[in-house]
N, CA and C atoms as an extended XYZ file, in Angstrom:
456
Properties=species:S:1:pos:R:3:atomname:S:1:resname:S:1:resid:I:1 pbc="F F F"
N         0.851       -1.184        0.000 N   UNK     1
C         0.000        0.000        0.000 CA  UNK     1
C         0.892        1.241        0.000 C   UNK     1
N         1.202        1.765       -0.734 N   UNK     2
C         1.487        3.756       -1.016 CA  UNK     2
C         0.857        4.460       -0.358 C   UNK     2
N         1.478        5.220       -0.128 N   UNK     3
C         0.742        6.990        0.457 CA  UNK     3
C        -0.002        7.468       -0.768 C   UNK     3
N        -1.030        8.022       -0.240 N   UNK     4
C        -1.918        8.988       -0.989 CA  UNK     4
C        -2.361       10.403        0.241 C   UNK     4
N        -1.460       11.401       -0.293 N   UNK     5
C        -0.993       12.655        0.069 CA  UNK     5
C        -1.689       13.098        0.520 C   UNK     5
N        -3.247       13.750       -1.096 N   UNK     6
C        -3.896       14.195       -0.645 CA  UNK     6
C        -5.007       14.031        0.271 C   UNK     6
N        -5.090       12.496        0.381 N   UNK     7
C        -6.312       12.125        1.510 CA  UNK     7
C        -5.674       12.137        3.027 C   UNK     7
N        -4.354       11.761        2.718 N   UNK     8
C        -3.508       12.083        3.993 CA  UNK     8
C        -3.617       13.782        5.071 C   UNK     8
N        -3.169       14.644        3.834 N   UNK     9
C        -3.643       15.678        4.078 CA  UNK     9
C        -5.005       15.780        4.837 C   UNK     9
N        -6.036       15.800        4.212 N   UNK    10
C        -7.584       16.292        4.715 CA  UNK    10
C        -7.397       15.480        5.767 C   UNK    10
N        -7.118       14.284        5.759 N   UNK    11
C        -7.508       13.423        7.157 CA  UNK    11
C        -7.260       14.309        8.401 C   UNK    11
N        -5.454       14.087        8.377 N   UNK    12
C        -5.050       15.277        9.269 CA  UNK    12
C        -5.240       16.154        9.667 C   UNK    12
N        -6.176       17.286        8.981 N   UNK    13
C        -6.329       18.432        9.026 CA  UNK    13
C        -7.400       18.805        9.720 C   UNK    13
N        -8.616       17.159        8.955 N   UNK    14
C        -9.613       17.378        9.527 CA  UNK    14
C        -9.199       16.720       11.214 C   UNK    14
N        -8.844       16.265       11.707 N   UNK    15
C        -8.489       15.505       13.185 CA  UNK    15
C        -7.718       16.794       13.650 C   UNK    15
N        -7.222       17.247       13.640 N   UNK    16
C        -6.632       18.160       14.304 CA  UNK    16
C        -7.084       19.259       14.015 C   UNK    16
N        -8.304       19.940       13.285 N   UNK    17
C        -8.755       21.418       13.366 CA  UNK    17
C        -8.481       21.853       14.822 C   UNK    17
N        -7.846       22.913       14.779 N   UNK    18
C        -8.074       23.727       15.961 CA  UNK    18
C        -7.668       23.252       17.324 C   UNK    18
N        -6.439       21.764       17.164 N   UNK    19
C        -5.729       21.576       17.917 CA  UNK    19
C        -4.517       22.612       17.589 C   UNK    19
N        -3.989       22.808       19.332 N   UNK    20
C        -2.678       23.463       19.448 CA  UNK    20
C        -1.613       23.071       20.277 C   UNK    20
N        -1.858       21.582       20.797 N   UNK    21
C        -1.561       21.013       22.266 CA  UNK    21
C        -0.806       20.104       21.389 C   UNK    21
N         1.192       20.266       21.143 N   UNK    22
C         2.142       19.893       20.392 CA  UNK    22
C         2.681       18.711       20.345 C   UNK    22
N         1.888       18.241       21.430 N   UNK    23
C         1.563       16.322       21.865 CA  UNK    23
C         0.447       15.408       21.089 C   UNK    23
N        -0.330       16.287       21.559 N   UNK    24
C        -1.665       15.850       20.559 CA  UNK    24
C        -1.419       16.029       19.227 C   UNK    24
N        -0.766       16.715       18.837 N   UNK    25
C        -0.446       16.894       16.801 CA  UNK    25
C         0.394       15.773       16.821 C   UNK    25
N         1.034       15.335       18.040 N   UNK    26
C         2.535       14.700       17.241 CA  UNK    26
C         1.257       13.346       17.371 C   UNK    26
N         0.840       13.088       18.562 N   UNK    27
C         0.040       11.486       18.629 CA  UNK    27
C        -0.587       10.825       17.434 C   UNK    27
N        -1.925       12.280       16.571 N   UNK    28
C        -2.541       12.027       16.279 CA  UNK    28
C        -1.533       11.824       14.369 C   UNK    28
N        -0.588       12.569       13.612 N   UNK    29
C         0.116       12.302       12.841 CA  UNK    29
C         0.956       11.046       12.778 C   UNK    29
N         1.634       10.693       13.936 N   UNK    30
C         2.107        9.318       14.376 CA  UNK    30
C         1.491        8.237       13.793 C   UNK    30
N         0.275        8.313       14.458 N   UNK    31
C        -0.903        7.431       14.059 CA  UNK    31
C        -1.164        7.379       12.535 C   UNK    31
N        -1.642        8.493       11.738 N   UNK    32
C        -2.247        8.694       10.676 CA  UNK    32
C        -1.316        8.093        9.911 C   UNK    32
N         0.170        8.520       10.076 N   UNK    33
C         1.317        8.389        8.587 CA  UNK    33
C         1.753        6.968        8.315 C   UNK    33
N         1.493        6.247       10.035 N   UNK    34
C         2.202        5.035        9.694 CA  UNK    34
C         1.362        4.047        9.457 C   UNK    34
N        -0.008        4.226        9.595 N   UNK    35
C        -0.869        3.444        8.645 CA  UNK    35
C        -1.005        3.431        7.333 C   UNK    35
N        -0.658        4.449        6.856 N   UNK    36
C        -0.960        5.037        5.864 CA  UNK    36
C         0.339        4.645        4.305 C   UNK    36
N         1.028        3.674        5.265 N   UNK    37
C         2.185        3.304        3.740 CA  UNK    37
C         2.791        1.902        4.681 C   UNK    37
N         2.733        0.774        3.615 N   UNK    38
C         3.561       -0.117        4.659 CA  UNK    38
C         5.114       -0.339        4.435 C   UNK    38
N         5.734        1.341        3.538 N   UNK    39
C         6.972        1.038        3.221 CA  UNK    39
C         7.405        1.631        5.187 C   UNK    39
N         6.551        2.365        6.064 N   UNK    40
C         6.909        2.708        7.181 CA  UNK    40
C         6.648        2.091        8.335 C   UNK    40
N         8.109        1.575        8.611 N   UNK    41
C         8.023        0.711       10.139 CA  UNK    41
C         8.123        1.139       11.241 C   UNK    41
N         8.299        2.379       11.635 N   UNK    42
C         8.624        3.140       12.520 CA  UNK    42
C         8.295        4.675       12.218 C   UNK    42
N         7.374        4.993       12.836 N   UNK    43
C         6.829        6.314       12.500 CA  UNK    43
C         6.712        7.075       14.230 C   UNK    43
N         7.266        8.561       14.503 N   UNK    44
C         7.349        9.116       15.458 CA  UNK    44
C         8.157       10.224       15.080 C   UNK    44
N         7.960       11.041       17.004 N   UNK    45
C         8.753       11.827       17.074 CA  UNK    45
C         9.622       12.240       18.344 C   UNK    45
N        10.666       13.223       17.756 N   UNK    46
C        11.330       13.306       18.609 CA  UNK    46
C        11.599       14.861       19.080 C   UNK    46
N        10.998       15.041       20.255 N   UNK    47
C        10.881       16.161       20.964 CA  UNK    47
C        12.070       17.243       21.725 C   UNK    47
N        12.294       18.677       20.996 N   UNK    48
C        13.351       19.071       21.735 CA  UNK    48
C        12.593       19.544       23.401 C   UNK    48
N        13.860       19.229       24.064 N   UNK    49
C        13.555       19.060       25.887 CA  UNK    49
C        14.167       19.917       26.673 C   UNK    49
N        15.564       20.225       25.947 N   UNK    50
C        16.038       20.973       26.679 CA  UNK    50
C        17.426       21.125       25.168 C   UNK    50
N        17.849       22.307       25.520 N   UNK    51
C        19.186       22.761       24.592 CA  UNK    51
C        19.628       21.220       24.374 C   UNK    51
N        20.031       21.072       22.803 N   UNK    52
C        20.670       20.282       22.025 CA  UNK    52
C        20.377       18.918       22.317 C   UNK    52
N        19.058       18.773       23.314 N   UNK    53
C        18.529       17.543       23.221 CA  UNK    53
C        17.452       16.921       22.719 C   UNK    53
N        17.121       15.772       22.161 N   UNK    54
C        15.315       15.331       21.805 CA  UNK    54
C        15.244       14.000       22.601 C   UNK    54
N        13.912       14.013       23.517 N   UNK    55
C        13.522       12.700       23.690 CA  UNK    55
C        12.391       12.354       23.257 C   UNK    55
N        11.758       11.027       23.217 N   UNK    56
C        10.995       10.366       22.303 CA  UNK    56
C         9.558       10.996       22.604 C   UNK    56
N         8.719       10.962       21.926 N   UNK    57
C         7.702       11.430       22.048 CA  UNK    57
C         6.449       10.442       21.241 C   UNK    57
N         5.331       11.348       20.581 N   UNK    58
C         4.527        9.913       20.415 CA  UNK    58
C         4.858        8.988       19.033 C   UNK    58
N         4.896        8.039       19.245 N   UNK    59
C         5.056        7.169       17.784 CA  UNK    59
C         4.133        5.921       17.807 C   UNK    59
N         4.727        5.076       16.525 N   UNK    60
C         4.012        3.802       15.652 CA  UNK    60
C         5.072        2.863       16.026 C   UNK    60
N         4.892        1.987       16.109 N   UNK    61
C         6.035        1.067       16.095 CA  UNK    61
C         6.534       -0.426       17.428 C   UNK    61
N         8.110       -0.266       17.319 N   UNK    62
C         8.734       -1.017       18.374 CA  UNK    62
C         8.971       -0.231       18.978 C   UNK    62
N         9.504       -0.317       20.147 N   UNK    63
C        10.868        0.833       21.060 CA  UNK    63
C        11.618        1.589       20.364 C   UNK    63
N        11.461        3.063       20.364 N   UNK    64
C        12.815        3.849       19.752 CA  UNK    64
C        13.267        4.080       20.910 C   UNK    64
N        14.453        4.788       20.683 N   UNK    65
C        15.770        5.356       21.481 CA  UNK    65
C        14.471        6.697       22.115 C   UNK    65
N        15.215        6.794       23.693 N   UNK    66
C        14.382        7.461       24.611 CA  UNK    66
C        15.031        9.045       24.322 C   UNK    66
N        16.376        8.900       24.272 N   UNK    67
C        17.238       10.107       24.472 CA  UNK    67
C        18.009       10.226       23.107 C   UNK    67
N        17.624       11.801       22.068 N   UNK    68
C        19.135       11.154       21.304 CA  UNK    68
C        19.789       12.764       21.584 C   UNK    68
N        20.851       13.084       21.296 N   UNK    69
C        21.542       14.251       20.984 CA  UNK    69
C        21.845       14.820       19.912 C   UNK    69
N        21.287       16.331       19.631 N   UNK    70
C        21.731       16.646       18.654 CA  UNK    70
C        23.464       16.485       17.810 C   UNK    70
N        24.026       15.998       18.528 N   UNK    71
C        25.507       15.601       17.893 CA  UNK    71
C        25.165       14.628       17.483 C   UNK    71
N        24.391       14.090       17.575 N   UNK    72
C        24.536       12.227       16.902 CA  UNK    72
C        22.873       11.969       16.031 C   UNK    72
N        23.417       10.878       15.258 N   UNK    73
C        22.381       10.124       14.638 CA  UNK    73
C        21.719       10.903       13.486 C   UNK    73
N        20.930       10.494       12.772 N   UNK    74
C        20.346       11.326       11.610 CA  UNK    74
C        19.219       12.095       12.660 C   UNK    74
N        18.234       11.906       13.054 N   UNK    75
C        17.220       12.769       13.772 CA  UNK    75
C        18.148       13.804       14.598 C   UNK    75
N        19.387       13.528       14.988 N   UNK    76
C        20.072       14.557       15.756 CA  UNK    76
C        20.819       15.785       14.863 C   UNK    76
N        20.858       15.324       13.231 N   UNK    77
C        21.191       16.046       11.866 CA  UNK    77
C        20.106       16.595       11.745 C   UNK    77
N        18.985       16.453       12.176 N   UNK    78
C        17.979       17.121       11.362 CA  UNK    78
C        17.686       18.258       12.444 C   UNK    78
N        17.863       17.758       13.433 N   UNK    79
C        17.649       19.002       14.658 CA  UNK    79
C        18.676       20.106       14.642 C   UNK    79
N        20.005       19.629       14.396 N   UNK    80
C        20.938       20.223       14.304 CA  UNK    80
C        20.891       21.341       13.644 C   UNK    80
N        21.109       20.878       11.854 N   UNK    81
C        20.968       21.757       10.887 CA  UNK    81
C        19.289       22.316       10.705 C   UNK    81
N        18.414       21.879       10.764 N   UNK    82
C        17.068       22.346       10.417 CA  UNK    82
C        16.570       21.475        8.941 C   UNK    82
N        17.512       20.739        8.405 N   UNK    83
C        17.221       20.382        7.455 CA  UNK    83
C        16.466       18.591        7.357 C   UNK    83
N        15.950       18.794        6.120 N   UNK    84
C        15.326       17.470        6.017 CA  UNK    84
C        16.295       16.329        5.891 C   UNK    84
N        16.795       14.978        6.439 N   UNK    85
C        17.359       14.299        6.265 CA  UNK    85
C        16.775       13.258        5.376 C   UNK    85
N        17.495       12.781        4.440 N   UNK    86
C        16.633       11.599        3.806 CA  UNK    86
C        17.810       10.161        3.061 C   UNK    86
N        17.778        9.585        4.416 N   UNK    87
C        18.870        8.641        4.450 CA  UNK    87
C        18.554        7.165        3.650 C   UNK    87
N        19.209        6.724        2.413 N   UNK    88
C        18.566        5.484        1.538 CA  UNK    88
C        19.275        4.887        2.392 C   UNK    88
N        20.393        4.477        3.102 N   UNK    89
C        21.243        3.382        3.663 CA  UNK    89
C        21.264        3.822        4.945 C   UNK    89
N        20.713        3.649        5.837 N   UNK    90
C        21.450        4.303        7.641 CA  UNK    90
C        22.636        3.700        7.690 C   UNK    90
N        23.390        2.436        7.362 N   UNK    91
C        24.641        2.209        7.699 CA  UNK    91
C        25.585        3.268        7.008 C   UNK    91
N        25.367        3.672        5.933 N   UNK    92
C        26.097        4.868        5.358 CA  UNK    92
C        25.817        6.175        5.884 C   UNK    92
N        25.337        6.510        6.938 N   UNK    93
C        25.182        7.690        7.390 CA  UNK    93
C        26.175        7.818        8.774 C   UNK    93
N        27.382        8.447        8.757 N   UNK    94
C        27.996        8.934        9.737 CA  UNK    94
C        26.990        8.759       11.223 C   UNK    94
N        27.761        8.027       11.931 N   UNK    95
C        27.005        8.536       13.209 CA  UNK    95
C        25.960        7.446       13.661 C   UNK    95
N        25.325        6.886       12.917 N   UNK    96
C        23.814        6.542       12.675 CA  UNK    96
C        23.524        5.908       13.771 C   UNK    96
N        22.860        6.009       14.501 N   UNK    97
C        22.573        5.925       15.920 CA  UNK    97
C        21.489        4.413       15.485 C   UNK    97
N        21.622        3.324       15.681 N   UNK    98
C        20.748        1.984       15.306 CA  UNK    98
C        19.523        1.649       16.739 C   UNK    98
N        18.916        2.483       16.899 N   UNK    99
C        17.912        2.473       17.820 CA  UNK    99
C        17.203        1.100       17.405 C   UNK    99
N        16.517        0.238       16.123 N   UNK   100
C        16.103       -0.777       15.713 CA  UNK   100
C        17.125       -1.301       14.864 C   UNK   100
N        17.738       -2.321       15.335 N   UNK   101
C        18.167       -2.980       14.189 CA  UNK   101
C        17.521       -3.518       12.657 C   UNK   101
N        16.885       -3.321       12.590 N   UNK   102
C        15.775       -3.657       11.181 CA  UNK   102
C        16.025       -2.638       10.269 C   UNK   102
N        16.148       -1.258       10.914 N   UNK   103
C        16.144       -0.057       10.081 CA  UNK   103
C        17.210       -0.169        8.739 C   UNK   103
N        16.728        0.087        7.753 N   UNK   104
C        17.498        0.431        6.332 CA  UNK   104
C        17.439        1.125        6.012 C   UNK   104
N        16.480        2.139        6.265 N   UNK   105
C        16.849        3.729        5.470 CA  UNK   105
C        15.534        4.457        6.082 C   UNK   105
N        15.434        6.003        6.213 N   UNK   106
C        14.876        6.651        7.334 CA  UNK   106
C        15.085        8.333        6.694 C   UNK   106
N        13.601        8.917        6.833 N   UNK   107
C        13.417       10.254        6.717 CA  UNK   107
C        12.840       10.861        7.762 C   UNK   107
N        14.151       11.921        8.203 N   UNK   108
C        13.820       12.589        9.443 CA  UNK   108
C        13.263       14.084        9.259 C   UNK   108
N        12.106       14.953        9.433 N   UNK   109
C        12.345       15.976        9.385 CA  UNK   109
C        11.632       17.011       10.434 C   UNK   109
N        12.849       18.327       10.359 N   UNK   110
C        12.554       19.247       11.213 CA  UNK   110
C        10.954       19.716       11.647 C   UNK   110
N        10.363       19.913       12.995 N   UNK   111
C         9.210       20.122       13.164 CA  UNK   111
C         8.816       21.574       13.377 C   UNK   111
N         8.677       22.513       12.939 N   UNK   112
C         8.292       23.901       13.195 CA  UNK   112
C         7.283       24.295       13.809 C   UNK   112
N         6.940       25.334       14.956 N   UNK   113
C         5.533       26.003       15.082 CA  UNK   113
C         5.684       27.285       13.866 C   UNK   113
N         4.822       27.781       13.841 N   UNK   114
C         4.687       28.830       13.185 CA  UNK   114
C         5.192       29.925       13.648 C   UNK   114
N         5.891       30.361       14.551 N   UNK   115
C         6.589       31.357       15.161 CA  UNK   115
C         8.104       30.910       15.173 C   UNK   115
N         8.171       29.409       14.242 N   UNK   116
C         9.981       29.082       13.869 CA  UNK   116
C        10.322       28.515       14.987 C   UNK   116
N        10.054       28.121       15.879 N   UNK   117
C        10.529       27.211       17.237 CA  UNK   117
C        10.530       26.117       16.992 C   UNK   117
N        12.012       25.118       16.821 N   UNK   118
C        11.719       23.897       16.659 CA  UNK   118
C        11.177       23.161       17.750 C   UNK   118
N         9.906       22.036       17.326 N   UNK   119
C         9.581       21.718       18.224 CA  UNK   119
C        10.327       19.939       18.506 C   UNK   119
N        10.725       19.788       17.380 N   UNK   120
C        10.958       18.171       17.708 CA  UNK   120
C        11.743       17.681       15.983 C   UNK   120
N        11.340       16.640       15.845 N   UNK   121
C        11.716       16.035       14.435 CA  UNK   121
C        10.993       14.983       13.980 C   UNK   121
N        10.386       15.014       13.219 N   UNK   122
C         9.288       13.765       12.986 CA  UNK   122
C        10.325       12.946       12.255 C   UNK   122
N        10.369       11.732       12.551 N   UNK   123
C        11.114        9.836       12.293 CA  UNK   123
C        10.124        9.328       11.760 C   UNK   123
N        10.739        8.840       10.522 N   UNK   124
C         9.896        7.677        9.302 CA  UNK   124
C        11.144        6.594        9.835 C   UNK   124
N        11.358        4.956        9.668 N   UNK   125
C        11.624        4.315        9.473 CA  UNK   125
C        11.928        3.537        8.636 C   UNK   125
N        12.225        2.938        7.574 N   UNK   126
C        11.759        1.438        6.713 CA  UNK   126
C        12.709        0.663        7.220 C   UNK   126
N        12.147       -0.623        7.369 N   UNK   127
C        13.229       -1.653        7.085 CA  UNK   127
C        13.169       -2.305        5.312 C   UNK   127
N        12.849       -1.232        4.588 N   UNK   128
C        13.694       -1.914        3.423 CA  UNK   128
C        14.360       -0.765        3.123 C   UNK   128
N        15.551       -0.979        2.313 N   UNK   129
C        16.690       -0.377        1.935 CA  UNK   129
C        15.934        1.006        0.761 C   UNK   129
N        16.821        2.193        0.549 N   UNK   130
C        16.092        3.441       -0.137 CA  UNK   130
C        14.831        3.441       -0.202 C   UNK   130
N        13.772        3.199        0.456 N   UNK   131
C        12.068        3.599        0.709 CA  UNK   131
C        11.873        4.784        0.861 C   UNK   131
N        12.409        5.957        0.488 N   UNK   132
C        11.942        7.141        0.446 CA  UNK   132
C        12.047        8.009       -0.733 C   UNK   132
N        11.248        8.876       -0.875 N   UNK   133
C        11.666        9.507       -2.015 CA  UNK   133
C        11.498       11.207       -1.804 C   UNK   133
N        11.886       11.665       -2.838 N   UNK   134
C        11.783       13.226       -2.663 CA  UNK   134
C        10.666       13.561       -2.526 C   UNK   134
N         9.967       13.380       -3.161 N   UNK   135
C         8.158       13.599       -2.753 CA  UNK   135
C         7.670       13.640       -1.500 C   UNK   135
N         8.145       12.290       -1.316 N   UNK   136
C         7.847       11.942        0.544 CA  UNK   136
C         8.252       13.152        1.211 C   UNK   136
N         9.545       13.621        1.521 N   UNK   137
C        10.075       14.375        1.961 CA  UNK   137
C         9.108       15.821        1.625 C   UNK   137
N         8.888       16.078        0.510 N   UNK   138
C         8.009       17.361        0.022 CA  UNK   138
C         7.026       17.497        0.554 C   UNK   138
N         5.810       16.320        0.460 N   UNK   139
C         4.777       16.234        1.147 CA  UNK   139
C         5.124       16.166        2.620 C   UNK   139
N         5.397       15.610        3.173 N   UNK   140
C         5.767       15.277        4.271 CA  UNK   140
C         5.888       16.770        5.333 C   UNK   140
N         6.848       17.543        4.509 N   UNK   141
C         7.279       18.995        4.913 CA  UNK   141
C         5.716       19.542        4.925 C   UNK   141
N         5.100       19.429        3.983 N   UNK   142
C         3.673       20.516        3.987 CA  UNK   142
C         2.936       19.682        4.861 C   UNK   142
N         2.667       18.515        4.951 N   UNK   143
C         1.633       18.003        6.204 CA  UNK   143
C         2.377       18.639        7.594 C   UNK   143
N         3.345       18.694        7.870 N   UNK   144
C         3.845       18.843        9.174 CA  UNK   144
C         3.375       20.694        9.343 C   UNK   144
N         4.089       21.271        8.138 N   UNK   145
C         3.751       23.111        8.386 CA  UNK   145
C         2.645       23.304        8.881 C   UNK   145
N         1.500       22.708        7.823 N   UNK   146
C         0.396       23.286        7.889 CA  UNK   146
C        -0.275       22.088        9.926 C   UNK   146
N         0.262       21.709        9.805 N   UNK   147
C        -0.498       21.035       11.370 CA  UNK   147
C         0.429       21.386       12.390 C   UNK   147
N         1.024       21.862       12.404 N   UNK   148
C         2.090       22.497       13.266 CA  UNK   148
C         1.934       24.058       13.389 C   UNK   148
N         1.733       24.747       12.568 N   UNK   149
C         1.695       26.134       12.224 CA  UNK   149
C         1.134       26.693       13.726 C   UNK   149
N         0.207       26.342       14.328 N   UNK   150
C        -0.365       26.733       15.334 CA  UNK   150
C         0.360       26.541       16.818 C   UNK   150
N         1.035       24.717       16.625 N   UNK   151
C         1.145       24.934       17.927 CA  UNK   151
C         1.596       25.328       19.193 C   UNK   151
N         1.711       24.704       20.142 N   UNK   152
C         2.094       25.458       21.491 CA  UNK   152
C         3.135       24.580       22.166 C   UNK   152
């Protein structure tokens, strides 16, 4: 089963009208994205807590890593720089922090409120090898803006 964006979209949008509570966006997206494609085995996020740190917050899945640091791992690249990470191999990624051994490749990206405060980093998973694509990443960026834009 594939993602289909735009129903992804409305779903979301419609479940979270007029949420602003930055737990509840992450729970209820968690939920939505990783049903929603079975190239994703691990769907979550990861919450900044304090300077240069994220701990886990709500997800899909097995056990992720509780604590990571922005010095390490791809989700700790994406917090770091602000940028979207979009890793086809995690063993080829410097650093790569193996929270699941299953993992083969993983799109992390930066979480914004609308006033530019990062709030966290939303974690895709696959355990199959390059499962992501630029699109993903594109869409991905506009589901998060527009459900994030608000919160608190």
């Amino acid at each position: 089963m594939r993602i289909d964006y735009p129903t992804l979209s409305k779903t979301i949008a419609s479940l979270t009208e007029g949420e602003t509570d930055a737990v509840a966006l992450m729970a209820t997206v968690a939920c939505e994205v990783h049903h929603a494609d079975d190239r994703f085995d691990w769907t979550g996020f990861y919450r900044v807590v304090a300077p240069e740190l994220l701990k886990i917050g709500p997800y899909q899945g097995g056990h992720g890593c509780l604590v990571i640091p922005f010095a390490r791992g791809v989700c700790g690249a994406a917090a770091r720089t602000g940028e979207v990470q979009l890793v086809p191999d995690v063993d080829a990624f410097p650093g790569h922090i193996a929270c699941a051994s299953s993992t083969r490749s993983e799109l992390v990206l930066p979480v914004w409120n609308g006033a530019g405060e990062l709030l966290g980093v939303f974690d895709i998973d696959s355990d199959q090898p390059d499962a992501f694509t630029q699109e993903d990443a594109d869409q991905m960026a506009a589901i998060l803006a527009a459900t994030f834009k608000n919160a608190a």
